[in-house]
C-alpha positions in Angstrom: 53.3 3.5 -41.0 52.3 0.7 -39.1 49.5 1.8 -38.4 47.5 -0.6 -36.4 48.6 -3.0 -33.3 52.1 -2.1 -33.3 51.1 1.3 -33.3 48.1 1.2 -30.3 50.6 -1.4 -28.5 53.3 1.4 -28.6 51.2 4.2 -27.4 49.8 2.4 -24.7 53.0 0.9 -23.4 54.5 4.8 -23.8 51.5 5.8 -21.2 52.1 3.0 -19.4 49.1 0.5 -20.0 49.7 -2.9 -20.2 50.4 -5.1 -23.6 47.1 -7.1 -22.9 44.9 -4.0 -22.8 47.0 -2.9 -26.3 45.5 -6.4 -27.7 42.1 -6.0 -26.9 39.7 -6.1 -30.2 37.6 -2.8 -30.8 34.4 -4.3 -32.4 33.2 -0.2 -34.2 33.3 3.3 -34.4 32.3 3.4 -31.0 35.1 1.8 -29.5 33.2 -1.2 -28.2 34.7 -4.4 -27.6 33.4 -7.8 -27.9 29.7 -8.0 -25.5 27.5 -11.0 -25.1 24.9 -10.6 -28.4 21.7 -11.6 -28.8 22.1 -13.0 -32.8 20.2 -10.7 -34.6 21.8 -7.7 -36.1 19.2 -5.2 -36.8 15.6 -3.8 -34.8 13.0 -2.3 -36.8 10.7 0.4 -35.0 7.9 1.6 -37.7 6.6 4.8 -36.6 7.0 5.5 -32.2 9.9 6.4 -30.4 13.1 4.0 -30.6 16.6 4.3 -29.4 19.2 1.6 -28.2 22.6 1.8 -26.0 22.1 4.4 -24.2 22.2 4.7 -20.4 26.2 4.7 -19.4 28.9 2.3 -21.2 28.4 0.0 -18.0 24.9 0.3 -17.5 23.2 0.5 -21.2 19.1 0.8 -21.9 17.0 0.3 -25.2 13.8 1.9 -25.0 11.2 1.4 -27.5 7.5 2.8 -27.7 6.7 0.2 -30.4 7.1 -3.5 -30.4 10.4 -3.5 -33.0 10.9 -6.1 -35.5 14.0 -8.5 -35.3 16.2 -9.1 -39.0 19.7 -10.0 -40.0 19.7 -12.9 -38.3 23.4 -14.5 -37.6 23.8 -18.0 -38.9 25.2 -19.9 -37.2 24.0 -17.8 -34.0 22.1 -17.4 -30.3 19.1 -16.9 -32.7 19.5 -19.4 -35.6 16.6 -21.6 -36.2 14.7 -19.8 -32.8 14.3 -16.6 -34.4 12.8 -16.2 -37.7 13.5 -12.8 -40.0 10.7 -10.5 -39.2 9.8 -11.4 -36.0 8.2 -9.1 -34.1 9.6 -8.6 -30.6 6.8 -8.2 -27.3 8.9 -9.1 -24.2 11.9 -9.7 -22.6 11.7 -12.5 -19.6 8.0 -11.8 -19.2 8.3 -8.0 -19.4 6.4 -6.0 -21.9 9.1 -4.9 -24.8 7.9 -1.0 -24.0 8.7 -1.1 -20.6 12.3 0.1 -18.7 12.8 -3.2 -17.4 13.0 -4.9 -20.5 14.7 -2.4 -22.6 17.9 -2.9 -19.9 17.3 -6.5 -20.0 17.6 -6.2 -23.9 20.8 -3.6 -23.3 22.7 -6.1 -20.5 22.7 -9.4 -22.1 24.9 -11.9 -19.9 27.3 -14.3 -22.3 26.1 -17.8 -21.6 22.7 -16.7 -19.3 19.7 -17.5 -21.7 17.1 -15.1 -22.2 13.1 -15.5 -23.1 12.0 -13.1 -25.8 8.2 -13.3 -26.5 7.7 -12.9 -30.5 4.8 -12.3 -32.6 5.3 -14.3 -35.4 2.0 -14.4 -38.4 -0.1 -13.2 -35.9 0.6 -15.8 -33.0 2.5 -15.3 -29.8 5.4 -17.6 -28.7 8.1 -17.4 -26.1 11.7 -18.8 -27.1 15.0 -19.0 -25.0 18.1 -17.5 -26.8 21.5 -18.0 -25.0 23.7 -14.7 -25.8 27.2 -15.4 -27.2 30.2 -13.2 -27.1 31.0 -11.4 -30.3 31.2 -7.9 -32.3 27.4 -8.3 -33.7 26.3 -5.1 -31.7 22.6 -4.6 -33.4 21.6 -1.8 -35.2 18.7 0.2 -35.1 16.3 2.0 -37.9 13.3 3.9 -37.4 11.0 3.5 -40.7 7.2 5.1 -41.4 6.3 1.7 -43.2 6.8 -1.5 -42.3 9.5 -2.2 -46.3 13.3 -2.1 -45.1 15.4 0.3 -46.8 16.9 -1.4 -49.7 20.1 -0.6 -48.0 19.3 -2.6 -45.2 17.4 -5.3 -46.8 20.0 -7.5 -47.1 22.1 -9.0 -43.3 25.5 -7.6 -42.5 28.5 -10.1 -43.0 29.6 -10.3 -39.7 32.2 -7.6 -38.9 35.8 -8.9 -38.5 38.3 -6.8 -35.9 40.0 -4.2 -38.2 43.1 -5.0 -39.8 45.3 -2.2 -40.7 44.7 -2.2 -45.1 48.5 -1.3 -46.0 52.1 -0.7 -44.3 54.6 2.0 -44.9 57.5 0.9 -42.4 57.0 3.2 -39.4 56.1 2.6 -35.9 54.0 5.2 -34.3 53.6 6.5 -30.5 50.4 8.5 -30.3 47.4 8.5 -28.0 44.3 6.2 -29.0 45.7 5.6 -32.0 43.7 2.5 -33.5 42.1 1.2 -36.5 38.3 0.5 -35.9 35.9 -0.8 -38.3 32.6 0.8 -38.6 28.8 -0.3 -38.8 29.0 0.0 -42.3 32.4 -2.6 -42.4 34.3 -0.3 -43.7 38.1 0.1 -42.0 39.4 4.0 -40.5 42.0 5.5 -38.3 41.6 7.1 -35.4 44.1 9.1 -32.8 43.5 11.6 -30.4 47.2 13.4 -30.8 49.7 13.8 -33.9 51.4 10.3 -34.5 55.3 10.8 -33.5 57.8 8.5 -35.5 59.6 6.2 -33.0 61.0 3.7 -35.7 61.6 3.3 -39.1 62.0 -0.3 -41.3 65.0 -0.7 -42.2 63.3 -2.8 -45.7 59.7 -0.8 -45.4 58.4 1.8 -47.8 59.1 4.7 -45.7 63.3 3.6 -45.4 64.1 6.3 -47.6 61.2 8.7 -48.1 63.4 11.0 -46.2 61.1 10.4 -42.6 63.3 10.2 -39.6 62.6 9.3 -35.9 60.7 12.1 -33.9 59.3 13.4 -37.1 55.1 14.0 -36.4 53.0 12.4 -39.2 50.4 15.3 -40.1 48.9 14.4 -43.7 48.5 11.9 -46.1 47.1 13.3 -49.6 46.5 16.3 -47.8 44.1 15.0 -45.2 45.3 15.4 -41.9 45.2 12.4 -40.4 43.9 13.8 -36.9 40.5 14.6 -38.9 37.6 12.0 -39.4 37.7 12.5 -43.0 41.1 11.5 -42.8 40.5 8.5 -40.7 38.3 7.8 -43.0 40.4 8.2 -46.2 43.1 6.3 -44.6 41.0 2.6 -44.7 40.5 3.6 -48.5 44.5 3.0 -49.3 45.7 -0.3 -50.7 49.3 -2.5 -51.2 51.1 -0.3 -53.9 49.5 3.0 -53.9 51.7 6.0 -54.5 50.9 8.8 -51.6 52.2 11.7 -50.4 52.8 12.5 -46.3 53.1 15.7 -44.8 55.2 15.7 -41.9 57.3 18.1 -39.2 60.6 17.7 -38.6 61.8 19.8 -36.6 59.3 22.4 -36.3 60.0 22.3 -40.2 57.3 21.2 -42.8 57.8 19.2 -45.2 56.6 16.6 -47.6 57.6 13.1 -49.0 56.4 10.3 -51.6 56.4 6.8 -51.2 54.3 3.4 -52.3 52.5 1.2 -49.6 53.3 -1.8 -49.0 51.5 -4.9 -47.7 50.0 -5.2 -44.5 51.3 -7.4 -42.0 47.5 -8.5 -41.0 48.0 -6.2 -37.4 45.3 -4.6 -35.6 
C-alpha cells in the first residue's frame, strides 16, 4: 500500500488537481502547511483565558487574557539568542499582548517582515525584533494553574519533519484526502475521507500475491478500519517486516489476506 505521496498524488490527479498541489507538505493533524513561525514552539497561560488559531484558516486570532510565557525555543531559529526560555510575552508591535490587535498580529506573521515582541524578562521590560521564517513549527498552547510546566512539556519538541509513509505493501491507492500527516505529538497517521480503491499492484511488492487485485477497496488492517482515527492512528504504528492482516472487498465480496511490509520508499 503505498500509502503516502503516490497515493494523495493519485487521488488528486483522479479529481483532477494538479501534481504540484499533490506535493504540498502538510505540517499536522490539522492539515496545515508550512506558515511563517515565530521560533518558539510553545505559550504558557497560568490561570486567565487563552486560545490560539482561531478566527478562519485565512484570517487566524490568538487571544490571551494573561501575558503567556514563551518556551521551546528553536535553535537555530527567528528567536535564537533574542528570545530567552521563559520569557514572558506583553506586546506585539506596541500593542498590549491582551488586546485583539495583537493576538492577530501574533496569528498572521508575514515570512521575512520582522516583528517587535515586548518581553518581561527577571522583572525588566525589553522590546526585541524577531523576523518570522517559513516552517512546520506551528506553537502550541497549555493553560497551567501554576507557573511549573508539565513534565510532559518540559522538555522542546524536535522539530517536526513532513510525514513519511513508515512501511510499503506494493499498492497504489485512489481515494479522497488520503495522506499521511504527522501530529503535535510527532507521531505519523493516515487519514482519507473515502475507502482507498486499488488502482495498481507491484509487480515485486508485498502485496503481489496476497491475493489483492485492482478495484479491490482496502477496508482493514488488523481489524481497524482504516477510515477510523484509531485506525489512522494504528497505521503510523507498523514497521518494515511486520506480518498483518487486510480486510478487503472484492467484488462486493469480503475477504481477507496476510502479508509482511516492506520498506518504505521515503514518500509523503
Amino acid at each position: 500500500m503505498r500509502i503516502g505521496r503516490a497515493c494523495t498524488l493519485i487521488a488528486l490527479l483522479v479529481l483532477g488537481v494538479g501534481a504540484e498541489a499533490a506535493a504540498q507538505t502538510v505540517c499536522d493533524a490539522d492539515g496545515r502547511g508550512p506558515a511563517a513561525q515565530p521560533g518558539f514552539g510553545l505559550l504558557q497561560c497560568v490561570g486567565g483565558g487563552c486560545g490560539i488559531y482561531g478566527g478562519t484558516r485565512t484570517a487566524p486570532e490568538h487571544r490571551f487574557t494573561v501575558e503567556p510565557r514563551l518556551w521551546h525555543i528553536a535553535h537555530p531559529g527567528p528567536a535564537d539568542g533574542v528570545l530567552e526560555e521563559g520569557d514572558q510575552l506583553v506586546a506585539v508591535d506596541g500593542a498590549p499582548i491582551t488586546t485583539r490587535i495583537a493576538g492577530r498580529r501574533l496569528a498572521q506573521l508575514v515570512a521575512g517582515a520582522p516583528v517587535a515582541l515586548t518581553v518581561r524578562r527577571t522583572g525588566t521590560l525589553r522590546t526585541v525584533r524577531i523576523t518570522p521564517a517559513t516552517g512546520c513549527g506551528y506553537p502550541m498552547l497549555v493553560v497551567t494553574e501554576q507557573s511549573a510546566l508539565p513534565p510532559e512539556l518540559a522538555t522542546p519538541r524536535t522539530t517536526r519533519a513532513p510525514a513519511v509513509a513508515p512501511f510499503e505493501l506494493g499498492l497504489t491507492l485512489g481515494c479522497d484526502g488520503c495522506r499521511w500527516i504527522r501530529r503535535y505529538d510527532g507521531a505519523v497517521e493516515w487519514q482519507t475521507l473515502e475507502v482507498p480503491r486499488v488502482l495498481a499492484i507491484d509487480a515485486d511488492g508485498p502485496a503481489a500475491r496476497s491475493g489483492l487485485a485492482v478495484g479491490d477497496l482496502l477496508l482493514t488492517v488488523d481489524g481497524r478500519a482504516v477510515m477510523s482515527e484509531a485506525g489512522g492512528r494504528y497505521l503510523g504504528t507498523i514497521r518494515p517486516g511486520q506480518r498483518v492482516e487486510i480486510g478487503y472487498s472484492h467484488v462486493g465480496e469480503s475477504r481477507t489476506t496476510r502479508l509482511v511490509t516492506g520498506t518504505s520508499q521515503g514518500v509523503h
